[in-house]
MARFI-662087 format. One record per atom (N, C-alpha, C): residue number from 0; residue in one letter; atom name; y, z, x. Coordinates in pm, 1 decimal. Layout:
 num residu atome    north       up     east
 NUM      A    CA        Y        Z        X
...
end
This chain:
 num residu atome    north       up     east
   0      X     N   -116.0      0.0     85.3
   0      X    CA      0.0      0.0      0.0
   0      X     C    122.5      0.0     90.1
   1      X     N    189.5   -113.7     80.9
   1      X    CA    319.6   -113.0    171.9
   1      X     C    397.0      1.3    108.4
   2      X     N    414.4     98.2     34.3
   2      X    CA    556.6    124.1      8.6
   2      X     C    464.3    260.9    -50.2
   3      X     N    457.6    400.6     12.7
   3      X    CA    412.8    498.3     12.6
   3      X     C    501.3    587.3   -121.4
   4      X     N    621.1    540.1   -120.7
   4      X    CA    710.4    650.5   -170.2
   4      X     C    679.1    601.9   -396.7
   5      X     N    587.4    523.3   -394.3
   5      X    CA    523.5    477.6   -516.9
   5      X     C    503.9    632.9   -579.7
   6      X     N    456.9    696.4   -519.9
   6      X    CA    377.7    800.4   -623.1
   6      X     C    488.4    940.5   -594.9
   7      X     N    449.6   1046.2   -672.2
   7      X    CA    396.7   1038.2   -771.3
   7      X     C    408.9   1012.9   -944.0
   8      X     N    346.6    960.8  -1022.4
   8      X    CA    404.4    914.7  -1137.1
   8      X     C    369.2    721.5  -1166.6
   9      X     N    367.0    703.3  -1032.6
   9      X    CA    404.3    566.8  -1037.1
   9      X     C    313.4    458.3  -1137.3
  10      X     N    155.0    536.7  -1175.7
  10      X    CA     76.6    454.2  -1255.2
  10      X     C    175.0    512.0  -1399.5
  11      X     N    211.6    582.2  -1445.3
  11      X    CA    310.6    632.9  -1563.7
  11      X     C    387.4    573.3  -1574.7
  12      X     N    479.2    495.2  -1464.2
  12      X    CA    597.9    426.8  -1507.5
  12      X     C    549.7    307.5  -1505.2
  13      X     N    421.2    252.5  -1495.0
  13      X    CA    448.2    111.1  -1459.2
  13      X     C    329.6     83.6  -1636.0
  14      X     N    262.6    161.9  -1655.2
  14      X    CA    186.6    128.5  -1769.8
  14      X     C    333.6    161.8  -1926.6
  15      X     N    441.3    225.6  -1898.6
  15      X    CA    547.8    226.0  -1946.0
  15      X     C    629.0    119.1  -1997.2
  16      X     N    636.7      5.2  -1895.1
  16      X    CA    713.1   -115.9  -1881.2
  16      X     C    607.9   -183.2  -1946.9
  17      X     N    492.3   -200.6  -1970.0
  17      X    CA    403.1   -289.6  -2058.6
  17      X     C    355.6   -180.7  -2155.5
  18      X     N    391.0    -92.6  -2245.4
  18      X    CA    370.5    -21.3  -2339.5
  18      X     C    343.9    -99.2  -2464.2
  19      X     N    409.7   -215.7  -2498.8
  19      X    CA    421.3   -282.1  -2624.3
  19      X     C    312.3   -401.9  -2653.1
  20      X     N    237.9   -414.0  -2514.2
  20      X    CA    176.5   -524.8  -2463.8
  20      X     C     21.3   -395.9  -2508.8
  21      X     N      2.9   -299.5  -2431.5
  21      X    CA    -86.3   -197.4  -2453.9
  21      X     C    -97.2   -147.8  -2574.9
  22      X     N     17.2   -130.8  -2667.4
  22      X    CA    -15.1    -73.5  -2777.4
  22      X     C   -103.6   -174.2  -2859.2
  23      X     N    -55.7   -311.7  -2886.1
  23      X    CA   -115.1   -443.1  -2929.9
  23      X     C   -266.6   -497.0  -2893.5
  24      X     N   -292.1   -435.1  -2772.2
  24      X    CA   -439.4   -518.7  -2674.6
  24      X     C   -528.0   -407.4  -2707.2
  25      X     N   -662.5   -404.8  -2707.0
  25      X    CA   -765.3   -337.4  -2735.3
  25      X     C   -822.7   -300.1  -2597.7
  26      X     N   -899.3   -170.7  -2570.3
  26      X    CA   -947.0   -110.3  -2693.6
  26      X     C   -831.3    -37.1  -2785.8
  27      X     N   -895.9    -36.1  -2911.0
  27      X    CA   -814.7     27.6  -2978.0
  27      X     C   -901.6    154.7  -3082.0
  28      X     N   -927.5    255.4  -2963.6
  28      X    CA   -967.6    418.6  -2997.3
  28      X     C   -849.0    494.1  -3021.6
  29      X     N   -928.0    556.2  -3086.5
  29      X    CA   -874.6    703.7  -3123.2
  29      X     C   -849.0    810.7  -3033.2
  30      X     N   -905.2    825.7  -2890.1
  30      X    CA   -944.6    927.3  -2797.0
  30      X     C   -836.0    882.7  -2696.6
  31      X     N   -760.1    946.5  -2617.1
  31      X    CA   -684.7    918.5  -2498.8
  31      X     C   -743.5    911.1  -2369.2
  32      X     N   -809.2   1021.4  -2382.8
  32      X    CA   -932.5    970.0  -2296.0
  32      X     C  -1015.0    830.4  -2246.5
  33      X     N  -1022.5    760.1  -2349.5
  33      X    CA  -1140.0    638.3  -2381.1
  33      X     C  -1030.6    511.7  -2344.4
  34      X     N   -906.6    539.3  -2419.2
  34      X    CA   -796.1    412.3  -2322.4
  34      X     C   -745.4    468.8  -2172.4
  35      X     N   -773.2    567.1  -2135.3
  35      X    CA   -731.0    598.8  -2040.4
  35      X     C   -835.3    542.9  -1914.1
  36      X     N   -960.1    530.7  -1973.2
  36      X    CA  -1101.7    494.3  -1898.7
  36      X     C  -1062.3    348.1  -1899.2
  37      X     N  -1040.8    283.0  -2021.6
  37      X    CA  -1039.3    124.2  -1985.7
  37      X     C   -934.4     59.2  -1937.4
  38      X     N   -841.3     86.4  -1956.0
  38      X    CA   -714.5     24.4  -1894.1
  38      X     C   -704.9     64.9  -1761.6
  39      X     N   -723.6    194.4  -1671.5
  39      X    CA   -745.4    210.7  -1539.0
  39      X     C   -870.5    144.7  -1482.5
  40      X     N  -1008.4     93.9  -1530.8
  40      X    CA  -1087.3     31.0  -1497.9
  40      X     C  -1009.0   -149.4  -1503.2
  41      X     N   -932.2   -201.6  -1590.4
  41      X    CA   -917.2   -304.3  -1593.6
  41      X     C   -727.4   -315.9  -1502.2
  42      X     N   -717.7   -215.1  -1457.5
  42      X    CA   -612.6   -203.2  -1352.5
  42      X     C   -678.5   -180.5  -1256.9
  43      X     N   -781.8    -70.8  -1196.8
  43      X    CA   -832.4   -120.8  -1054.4
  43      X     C   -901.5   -245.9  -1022.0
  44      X     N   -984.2   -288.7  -1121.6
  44      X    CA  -1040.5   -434.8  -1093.8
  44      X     C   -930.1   -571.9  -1095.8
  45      X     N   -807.4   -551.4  -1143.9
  45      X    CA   -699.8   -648.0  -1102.9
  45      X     C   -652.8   -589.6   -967.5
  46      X     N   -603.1   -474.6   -930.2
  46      X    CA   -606.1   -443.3   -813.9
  46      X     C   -651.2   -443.6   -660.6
  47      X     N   -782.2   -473.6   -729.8
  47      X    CA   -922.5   -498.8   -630.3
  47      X     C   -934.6   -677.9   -555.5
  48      X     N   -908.8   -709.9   -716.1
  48      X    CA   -902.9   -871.5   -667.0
  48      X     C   -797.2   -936.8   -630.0
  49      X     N   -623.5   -883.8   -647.8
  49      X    CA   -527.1   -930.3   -574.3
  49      X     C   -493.8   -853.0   -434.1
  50      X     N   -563.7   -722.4   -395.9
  50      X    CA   -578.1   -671.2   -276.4
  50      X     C   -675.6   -578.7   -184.1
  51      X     N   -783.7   -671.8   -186.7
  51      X    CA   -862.4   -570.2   -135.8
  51      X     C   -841.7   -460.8     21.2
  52      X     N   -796.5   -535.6    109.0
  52      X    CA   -732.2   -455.0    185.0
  52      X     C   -709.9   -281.6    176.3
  53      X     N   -633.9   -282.8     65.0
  53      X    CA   -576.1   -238.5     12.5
  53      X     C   -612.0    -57.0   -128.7
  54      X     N   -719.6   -109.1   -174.7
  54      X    CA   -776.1    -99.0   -259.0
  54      X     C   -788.8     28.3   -275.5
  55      X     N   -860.8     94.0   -164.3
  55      X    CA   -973.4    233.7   -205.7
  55      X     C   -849.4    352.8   -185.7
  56      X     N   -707.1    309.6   -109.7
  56      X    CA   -580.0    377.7    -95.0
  56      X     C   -554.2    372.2   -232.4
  57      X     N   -547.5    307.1   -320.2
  57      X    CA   -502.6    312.0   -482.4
  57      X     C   -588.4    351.8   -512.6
  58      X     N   -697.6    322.2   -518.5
  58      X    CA   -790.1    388.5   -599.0
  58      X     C   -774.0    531.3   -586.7
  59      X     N   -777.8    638.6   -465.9
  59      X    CA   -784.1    770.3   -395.3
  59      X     C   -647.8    843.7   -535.0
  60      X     N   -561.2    754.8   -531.0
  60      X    CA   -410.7    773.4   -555.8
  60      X     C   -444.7    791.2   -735.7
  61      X     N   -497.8    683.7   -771.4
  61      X    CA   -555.6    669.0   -896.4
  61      X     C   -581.4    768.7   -924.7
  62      X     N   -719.5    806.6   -893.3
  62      X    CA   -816.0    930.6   -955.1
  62      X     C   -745.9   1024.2   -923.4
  63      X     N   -664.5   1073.7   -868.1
  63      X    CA   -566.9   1152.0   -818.3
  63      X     C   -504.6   1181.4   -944.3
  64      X     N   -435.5   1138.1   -956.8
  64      X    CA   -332.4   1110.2  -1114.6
  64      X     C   -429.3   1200.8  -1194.5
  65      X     N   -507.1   1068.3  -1206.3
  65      X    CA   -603.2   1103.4  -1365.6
  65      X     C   -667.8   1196.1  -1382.2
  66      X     N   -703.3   1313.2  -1288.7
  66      X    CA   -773.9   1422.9  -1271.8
  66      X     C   -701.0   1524.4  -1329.4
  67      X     N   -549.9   1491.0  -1321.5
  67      X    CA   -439.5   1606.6  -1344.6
  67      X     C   -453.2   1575.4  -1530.4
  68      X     N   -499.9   1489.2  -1583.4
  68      X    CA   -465.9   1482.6  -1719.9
  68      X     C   -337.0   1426.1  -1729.9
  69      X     N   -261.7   1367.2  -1615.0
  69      X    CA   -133.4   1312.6  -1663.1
  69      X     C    -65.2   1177.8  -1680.4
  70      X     N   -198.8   1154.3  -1781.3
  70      X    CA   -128.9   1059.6  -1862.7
  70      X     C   -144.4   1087.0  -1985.8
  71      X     N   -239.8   1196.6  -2056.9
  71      X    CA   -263.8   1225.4  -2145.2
  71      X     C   -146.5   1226.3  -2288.5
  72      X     N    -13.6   1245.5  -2245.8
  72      X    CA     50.1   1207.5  -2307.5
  72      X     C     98.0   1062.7  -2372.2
  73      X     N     84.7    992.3  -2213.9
  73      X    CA    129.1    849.7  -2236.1
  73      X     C     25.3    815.3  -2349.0
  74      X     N   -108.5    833.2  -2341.7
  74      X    CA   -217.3    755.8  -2415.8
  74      X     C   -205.1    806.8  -2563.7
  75      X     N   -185.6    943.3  -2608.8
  75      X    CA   -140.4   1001.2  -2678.4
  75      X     C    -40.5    931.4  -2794.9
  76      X     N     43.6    862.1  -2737.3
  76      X    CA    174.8    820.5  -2757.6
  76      X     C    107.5    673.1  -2793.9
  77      X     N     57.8    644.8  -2717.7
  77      X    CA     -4.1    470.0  -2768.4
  77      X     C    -53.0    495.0  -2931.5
  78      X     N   -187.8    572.9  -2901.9
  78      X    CA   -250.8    625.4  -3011.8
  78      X     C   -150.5    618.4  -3151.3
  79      X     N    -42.5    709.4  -3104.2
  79      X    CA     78.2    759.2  -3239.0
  79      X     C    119.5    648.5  -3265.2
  80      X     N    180.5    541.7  -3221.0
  80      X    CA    235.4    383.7  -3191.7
  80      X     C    122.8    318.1  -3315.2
  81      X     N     63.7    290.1  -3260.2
  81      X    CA    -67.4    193.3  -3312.7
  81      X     C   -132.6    249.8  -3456.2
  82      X     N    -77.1    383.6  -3532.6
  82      X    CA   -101.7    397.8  -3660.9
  82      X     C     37.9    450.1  -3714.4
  83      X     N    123.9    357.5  -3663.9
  83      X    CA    250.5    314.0  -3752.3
  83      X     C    230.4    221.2  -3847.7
end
């Protein structure tokens, strides 16, 4: 990762800027948990294939995040969105 000063937060702000794109695309569960599993699986595997180099440093950074529960809100918030 060229640019260290990314975290922390940085998977929060960037799934933020495509919020409207996420609320719309599937899966579309009930659990924050369960979008939280697929959309970080279908963000490290885009990750993987535009930088492998690169990779297992995001990934480390990733599970990092997600261990804390903090996105639990963001997904939360999709959830609330999507039964408007």
């Amino acid at each position: 990762m060229s640019s260290p000063g990314h975290y922390p937060g940085y998977i929060a702000g960037r799934t933020t800027s495509f919020r409207d794109v996420i609320v719309l695309s599937p899966p579309f569960s009930d659990e924050w948990n369960g979008l939280d599993g697929a959309w970080t699986h279908r963000f490290l595997k885009k990750a993987e294939a535009l930088n492998p180099k690169d990779f297992e440093i995001l990934k480390v950074k990733v599970d990092s995040e997600r261990s804390k529960n903090g996105l639990q809100a963001y997904w939360e918030g999709v959830i609330h969105k999507r039964k408007k």
